[in-house]
Structures are given as C-alpha cells and as structure tokens.
C-alpha positions as CSV (number, residue, x, y, z in Angstrom):
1,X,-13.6,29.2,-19.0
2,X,-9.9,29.3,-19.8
3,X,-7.0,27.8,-18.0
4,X,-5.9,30.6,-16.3
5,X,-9.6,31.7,-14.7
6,X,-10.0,28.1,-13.7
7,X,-6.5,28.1,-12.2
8,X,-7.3,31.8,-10.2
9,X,-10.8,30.4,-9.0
10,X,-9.3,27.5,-7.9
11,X,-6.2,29.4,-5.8
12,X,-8.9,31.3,-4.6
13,X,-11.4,29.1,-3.3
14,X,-8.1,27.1,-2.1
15,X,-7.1,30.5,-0.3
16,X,-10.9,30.5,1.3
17,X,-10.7,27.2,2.4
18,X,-9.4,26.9,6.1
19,X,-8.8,23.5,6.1
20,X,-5.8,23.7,3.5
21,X,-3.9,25.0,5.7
22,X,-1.2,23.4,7.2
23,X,-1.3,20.6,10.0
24,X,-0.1,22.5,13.0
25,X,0.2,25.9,11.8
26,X,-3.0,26.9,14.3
27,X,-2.4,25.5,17.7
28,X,0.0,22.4,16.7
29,X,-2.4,20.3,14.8
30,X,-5.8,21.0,16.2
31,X,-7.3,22.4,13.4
32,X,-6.1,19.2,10.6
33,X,-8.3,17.7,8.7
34,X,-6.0,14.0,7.8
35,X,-5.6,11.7,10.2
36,X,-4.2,8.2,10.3
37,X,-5.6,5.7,12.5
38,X,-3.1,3.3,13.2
39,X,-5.8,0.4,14.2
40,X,-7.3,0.7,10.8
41,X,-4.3,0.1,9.0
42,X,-3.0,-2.2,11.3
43,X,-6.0,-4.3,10.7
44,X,-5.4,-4.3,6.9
45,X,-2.1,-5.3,6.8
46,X,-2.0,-7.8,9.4
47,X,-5.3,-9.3,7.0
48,X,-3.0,-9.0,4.6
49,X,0.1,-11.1,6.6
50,X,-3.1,-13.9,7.5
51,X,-3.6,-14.3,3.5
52,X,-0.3,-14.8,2.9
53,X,0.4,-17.3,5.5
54,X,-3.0,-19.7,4.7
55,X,-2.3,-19.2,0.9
56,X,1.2,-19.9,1.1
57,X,1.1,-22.8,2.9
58,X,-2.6,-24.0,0.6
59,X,-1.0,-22.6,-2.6
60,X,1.8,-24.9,-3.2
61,X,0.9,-28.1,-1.0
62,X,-0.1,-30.0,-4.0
63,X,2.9,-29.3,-6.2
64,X,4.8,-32.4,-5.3
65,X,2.1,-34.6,-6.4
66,X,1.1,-32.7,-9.9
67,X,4.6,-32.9,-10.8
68,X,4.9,-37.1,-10.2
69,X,1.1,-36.9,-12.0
70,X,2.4,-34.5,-15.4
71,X,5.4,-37.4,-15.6
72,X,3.6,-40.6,-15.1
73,X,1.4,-39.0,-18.2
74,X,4.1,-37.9,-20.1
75,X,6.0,-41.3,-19.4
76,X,2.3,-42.9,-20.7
77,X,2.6,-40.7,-24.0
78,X,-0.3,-38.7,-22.9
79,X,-0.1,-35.0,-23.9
80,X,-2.0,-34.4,-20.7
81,X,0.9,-34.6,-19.0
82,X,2.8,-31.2,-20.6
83,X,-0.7,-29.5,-20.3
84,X,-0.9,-30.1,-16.3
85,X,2.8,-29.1,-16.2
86,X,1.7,-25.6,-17.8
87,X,-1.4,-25.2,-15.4
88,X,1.0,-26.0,-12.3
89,X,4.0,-23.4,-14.2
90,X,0.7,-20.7,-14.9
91,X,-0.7,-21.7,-11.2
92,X,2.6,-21.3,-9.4
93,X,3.2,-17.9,-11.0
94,X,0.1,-16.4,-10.0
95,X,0.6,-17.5,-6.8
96,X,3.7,-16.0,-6.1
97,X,2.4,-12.9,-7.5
98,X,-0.3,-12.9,-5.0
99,X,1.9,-13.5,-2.1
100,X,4.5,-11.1,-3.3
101,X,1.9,-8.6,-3.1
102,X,-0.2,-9.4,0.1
103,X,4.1,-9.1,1.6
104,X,4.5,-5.4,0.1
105,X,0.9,-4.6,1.6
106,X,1.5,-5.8,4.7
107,X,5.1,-4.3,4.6
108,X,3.9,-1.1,3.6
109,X,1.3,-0.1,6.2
110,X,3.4,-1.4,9.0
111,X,5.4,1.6,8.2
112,X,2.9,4.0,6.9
113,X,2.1,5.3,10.3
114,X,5.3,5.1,11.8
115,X,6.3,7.4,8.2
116,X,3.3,9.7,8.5
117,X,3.8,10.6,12.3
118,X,7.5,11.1,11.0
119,X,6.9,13.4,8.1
120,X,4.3,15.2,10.8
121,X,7.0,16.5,12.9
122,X,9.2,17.6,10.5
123,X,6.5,19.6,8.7
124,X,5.5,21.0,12.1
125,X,8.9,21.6,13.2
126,X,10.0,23.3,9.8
127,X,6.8,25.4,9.1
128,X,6.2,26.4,12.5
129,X,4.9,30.0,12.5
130,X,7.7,30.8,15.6
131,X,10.5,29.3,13.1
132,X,8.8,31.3,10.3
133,X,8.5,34.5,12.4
134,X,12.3,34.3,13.6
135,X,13.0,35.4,9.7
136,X,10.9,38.2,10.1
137,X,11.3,40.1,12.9
C-alpha cells in the first residue's frame, strides 16, 4: 500500500470515527473521550514531593562525615581516600539528579490540570459550532 492510500484510509476511518471529534462541539463536552482526573495526578505528584523530601534529607545526611573520612585517608597516604571522595562527588550527583526530577514531576502535574481545564475552554470557546455558525450565516 502506498503512502497516499494509507494516508486516505486513515482520514477516512478518522472521518468515521465519532469520537475524534472535538471536546464540546456536541452538547459542550458530553460526548469526549479524554479526561483528566485531577485525584490521580494529584496523587502522583504529591508521591513525587514525599520522595523528594525523605531522599533529600537521607541523600546527603552522611556527607559531612565521608568528607572528614576521604581526608583522614588521604592525610594517612591511603589512595582510599580520593576513591571515597569520587563515590561521594558520583553519589551527590545522582542524587541531585533524582531530586531535580521528582521537583519538575511534582511541578508539572500540579499544573497539568489547572493547564488542561484552561486549554478546554479556550478550544470550546473558539470552536464552538454557534462561533463557527456566526461566519456562516
């Protein structure tokens, strides 16, 4: 099958499909098919905010004593001490990488609902079938 009959069968069984159409263009949203539950998201970001408070305060709470550890070994002439210098450098990192992200997830679906009911009522608002009728009577 080429492109083009793929891409017609596809426009066609998109045209057959009732529930591509628009959110709201048949009795203000009754007939949509994507909803956003704000409890569910909720729930994931504030797991998210709970991971990030335990692991930030876990994370780091030994970093005052591997530091005075990596330079009584050094002090000692033991190459140990550079190595648990690099596992503390490598551990820190990844930790802060960890919390960075649990933040932006948190962050994120805090306002994905409040975006998503937003972005509702402007598509409803600007692809109403009244607004789209005014230009065509």
């Amino acid at each position: 099958m080429s492109f083009d009959e793929e891409w017609a069968s596809a426009r066609s069984a998109a045209a057959d499909n009732a529930r591509m159409r628009l959110a709201g263009a048949a009795g203000g949203g009754a007939g949509a098919d994507y909803k956003v539950t704000s409890p569910d998201l909720k729930a994931v970001g504030n797991d998210a905010q709970s991971l990030f408070h335990q692991f930030e305060s876990d994370a780091f709470h030994a970093g005052a004593n591997t530091g005075t550890a990596a330079d009584t070994l050094s002090a000692d002439g033991f190459a140990t001490g550079s190595a648990l210098w690099t596992a503390w450098d490598t551990w820190r990192t990844q930790a802060e990488t960890l919390l960075s992200a649990c933040a932006h997830i948190h962050n994120h679906l805090e306002d994905t609902v409040v975006s998503h009911k937003n972005h509702e009522e402007t598509l409803i608002s600007n692809f109403s079938i009244a607004e789209i009728d005014k230009h065509f009577t």
